[in-house]
C-alpha positions as CSV (number, residue, x, y, z in Angstrom):
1,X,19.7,-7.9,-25.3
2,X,19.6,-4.7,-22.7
3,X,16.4,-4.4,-20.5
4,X,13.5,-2.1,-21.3
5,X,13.3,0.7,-18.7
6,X,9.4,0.0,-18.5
7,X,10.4,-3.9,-17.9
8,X,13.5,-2.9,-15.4
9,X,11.0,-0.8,-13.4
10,X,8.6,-4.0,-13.4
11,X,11.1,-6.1,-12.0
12,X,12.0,-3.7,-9.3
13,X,8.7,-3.6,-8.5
14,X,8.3,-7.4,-8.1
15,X,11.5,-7.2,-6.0
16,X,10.8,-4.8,-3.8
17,X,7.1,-6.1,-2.7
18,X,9.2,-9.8,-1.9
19,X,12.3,-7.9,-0.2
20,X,9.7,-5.3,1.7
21,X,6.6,-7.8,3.6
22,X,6.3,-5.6,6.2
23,X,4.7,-2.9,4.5
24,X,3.0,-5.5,2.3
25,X,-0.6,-4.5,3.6
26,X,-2.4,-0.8,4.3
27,X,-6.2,0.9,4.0
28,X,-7.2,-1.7,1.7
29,X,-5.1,-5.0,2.6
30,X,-5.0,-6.7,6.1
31,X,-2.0,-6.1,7.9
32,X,-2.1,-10.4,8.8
33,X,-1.0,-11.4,12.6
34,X,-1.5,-15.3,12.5
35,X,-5.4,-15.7,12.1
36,X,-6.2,-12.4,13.2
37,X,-5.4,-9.4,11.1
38,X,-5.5,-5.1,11.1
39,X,-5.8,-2.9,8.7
40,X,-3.7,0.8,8.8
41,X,-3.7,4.1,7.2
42,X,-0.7,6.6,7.1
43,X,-1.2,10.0,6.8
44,X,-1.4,12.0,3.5
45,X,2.1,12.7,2.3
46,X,3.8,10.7,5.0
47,X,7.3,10.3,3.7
48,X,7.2,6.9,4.9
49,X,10.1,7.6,7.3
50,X,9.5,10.4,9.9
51,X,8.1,8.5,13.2
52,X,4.1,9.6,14.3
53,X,2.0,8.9,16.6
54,X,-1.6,6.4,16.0
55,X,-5.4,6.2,16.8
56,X,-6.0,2.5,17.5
57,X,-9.9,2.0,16.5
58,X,-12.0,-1.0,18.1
59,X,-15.5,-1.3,15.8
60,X,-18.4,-2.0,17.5
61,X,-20.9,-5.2,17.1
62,X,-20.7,-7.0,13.9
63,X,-17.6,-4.5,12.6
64,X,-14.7,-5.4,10.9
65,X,-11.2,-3.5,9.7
66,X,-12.0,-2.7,6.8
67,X,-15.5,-0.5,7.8
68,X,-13.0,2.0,9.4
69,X,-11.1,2.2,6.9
70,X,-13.7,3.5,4.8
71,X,-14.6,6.3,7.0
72,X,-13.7,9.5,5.0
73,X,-14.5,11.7,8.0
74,X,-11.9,9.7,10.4
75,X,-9.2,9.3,7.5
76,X,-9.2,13.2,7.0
77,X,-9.8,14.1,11.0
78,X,-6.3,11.6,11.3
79,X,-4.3,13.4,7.7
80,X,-5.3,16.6,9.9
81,X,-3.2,15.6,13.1
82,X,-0.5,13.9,11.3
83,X,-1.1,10.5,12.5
84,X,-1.9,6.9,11.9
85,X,-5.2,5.5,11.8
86,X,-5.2,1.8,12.7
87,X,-8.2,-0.3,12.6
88,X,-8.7,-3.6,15.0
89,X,-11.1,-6.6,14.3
90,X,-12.7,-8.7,16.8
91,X,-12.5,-12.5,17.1
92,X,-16.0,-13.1,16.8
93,X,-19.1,-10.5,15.4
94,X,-18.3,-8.8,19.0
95,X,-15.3,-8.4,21.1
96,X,-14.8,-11.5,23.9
97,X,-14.2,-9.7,26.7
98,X,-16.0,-10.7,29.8
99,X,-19.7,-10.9,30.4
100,X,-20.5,-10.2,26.4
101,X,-23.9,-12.2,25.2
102,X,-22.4,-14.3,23.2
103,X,-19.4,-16.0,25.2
104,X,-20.3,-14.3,29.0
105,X,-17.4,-17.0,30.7
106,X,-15.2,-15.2,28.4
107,X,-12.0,-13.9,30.3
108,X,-10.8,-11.6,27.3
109,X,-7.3,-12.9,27.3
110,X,-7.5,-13.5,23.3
111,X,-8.4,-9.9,23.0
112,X,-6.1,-8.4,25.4
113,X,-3.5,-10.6,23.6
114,X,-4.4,-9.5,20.1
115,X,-4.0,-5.8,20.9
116,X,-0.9,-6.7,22.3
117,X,0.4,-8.3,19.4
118,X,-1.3,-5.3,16.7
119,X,1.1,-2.7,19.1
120,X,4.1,-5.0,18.4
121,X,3.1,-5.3,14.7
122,X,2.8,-2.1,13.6
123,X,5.0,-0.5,15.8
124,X,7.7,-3.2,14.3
125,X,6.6,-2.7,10.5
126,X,5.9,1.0,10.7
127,X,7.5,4.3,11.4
128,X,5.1,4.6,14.5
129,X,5.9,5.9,18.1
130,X,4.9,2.7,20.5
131,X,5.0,6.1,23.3
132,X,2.1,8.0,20.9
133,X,-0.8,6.2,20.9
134,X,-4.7,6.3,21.8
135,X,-6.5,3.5,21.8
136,X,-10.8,4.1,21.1
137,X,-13.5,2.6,20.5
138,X,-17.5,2.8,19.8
139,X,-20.2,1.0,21.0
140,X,-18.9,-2.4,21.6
141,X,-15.5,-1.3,20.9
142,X,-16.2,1.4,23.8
143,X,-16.2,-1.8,26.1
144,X,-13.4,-3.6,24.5
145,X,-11.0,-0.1,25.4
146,X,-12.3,0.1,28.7
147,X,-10.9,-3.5,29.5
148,X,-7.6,-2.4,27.5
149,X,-8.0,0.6,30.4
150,X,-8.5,-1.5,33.3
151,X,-5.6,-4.7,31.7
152,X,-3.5,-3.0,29.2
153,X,-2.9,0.7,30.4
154,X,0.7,0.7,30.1
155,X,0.4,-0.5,26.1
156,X,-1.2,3.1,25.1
157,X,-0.8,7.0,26.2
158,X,-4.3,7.4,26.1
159,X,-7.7,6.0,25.9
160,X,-10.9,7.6,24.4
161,X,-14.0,4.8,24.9
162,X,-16.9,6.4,23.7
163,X,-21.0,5.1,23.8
164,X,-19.5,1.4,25.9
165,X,-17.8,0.2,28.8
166,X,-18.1,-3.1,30.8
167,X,-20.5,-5.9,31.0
168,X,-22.0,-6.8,34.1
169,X,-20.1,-7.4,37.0
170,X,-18.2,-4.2,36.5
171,X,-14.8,-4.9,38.1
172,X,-14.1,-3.4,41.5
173,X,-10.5,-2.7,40.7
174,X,-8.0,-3.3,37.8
175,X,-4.4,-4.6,37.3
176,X,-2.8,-2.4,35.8
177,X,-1.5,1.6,36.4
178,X,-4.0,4.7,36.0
179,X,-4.5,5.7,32.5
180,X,-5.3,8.6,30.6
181,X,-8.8,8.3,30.1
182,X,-11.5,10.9,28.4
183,X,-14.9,8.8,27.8
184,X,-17.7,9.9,25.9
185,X,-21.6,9.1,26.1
186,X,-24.7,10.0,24.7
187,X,-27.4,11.4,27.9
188,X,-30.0,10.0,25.5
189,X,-28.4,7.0,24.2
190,X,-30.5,4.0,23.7
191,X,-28.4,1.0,22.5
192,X,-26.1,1.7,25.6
193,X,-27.7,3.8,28.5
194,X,-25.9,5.4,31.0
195,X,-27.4,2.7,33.0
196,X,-26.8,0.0,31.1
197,X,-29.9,-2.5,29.7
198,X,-30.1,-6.3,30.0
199,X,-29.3,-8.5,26.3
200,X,-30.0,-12.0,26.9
201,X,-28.8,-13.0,29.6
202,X,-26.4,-10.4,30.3
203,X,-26.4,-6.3,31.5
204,X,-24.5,-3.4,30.3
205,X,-22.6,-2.1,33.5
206,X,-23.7,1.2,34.1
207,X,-21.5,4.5,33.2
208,X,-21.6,6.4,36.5
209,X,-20.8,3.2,38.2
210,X,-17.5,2.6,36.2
211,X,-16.4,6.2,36.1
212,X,-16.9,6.0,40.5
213,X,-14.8,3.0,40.4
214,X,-12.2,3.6,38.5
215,X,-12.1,7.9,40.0
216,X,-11.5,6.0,43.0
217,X,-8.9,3.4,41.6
218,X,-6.5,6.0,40.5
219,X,-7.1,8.8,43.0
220,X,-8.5,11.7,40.5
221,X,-9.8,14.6,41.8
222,X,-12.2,17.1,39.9
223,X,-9.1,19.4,38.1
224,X,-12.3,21.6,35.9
225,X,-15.0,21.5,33.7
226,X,-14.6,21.4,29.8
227,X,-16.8,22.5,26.9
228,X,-16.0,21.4,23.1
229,X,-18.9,21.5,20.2
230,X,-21.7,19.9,22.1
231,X,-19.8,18.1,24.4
232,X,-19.8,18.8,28.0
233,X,-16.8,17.3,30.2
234,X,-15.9,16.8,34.2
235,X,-12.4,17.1,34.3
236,X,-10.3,15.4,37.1
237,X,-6.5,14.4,37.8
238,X,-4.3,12.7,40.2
239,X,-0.9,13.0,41.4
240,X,1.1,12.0,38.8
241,X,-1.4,14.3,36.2
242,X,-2.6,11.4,34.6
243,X,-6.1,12.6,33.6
244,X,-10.0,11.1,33.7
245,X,-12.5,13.0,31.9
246,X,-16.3,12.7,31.7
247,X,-17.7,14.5,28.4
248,X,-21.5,14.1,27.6
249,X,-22.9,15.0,24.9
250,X,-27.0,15.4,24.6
251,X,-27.2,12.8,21.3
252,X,-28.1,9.6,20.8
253,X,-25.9,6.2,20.4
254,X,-23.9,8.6,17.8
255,X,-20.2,8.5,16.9
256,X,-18.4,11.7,15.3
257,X,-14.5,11.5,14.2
258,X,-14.4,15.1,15.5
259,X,-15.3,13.3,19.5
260,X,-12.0,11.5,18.7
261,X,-10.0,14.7,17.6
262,X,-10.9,16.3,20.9
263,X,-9.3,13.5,23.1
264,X,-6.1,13.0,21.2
265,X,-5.6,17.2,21.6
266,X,-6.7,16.6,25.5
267,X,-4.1,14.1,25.7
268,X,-1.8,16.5,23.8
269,X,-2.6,19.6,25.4
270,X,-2.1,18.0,28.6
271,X,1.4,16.1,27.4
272,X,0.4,12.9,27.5
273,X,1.3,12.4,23.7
């Protein structure tokens, strides 16, 4: 007796989820790396084939994946510039990276690895350019980017921290290349001031400090001065144009999907994706 064409289509169906894993997970499924997982979003109308570029997020304290991904604000500011959206999730309520309240012997190496295996997955599963992407972060996911900056600058084109950076000691140097870098605070931020504040046993590193260190680190030199909505940035470069770029903004501990817009078309403007 011939097939249905509703029951043939059914049976494709069932075939092609067991044939196709890689794509077997999205906005509202976790992409699953051993016993960590991601979540991503493609762009509107993607035709699942043409190669873009992504916006790597890092929540802050007590995030998750999935929160992102119900962000209509960063979902559309993403659809707008034709790339992915992909969303991270700590190991614990907050990222273990070192000097962070609740494990401060942390070293961060099962962060730093976990970004390093997200890249690999969704670069692998996905039509996405491994040479295209930003990596940002609020709050506590400010700090986890700035120790993918300082460990992991050759894994993104860009980074975007905004409202976080390192825990106390802030490191003297790092180990890897200068990165683009366009950070983004809050003058009247609270939960993380420019000067840091002391939880537990443990102190925010201060902003000024950071941004000193790591001018120094890769040799940038004051290139200009900025202005986007209520953003105001120090611009500076180095010799091989890689860029570092100070923006305040007069808010509080506040996070705006158009912040992250502006530092992808920085990083465009200036070629780095």
């Amino acid at each position: 007796m011939p097939r249905s064409p509703i029951l043939s289509l059914i049976l494709f169906a069932i075939a092609f989820s067991f044939t196709t894993p890689g794509h077997a997970c999205g906005p509202t499924s976790d992409c699953r790396i051993g016993d960590r997982h991601y979540r991503i979003k493609m762009p509107e109308n993607h035709n699942g084939t043409d190669v873009i570029g992504a916006i790597v997020y890092a929540h802050g304290y007590r995030g998750n994946a999935a929160g992102m991904m119900r962000n209509k604000s960063m979902a559309e500011m993403a659809n707008k510039l034709g790339v992915a959206l992909i969303s991270t999730k700590s190991a614990s309520d907050d990222w273990l990276i070192p000097g962070v309240p609740e494990n401060p012997a942390s070293n961060g190496k099962v962060e730093l690895e976990y970004f390093d295996a997200v890249v690999a997955d969704a670069t692998a599963r996905f039509p996405i350019d491994k040479n295209k992407l930003m990596a940002t972060g609020f709050s506590a996911g400010g700090m986890m980017t700035w120790n993918l900056i300082c460990h992991r600058s050759e894994l993104f084109a860009g980074f975007a921290p905004m409202a976080g950076t390192f825990w106390e000691p802030e490191p003297a140097t790092c180990d890897t290349p200068p990165a683009n870098v366009v950070h983004i605070h809050g003058t009247s931020d609270r939960i993380v001031p420019l000067l840091g504040r002391p939880i537990q046993q443990t102190h925010q590193g201060q902003i000024p400090q950071v941004m000193d260190m790591y001018k120094k680190y890769g040799g940038y030199k004051k290139s200009g001065d900025t202005e986007f909505s209520d953003l105001v940035c120090e611009d500076a470069k180095n010799a091989e144009g890689k860029i570092l770029n100070f923006c305040l903004h007069p808010g509080g501990h506040s996070f705006k999907s158009e912040y992250v817009r502006f530092a992808w078309e920085t990083l465009e403007k200036t070629g780095k994706l």
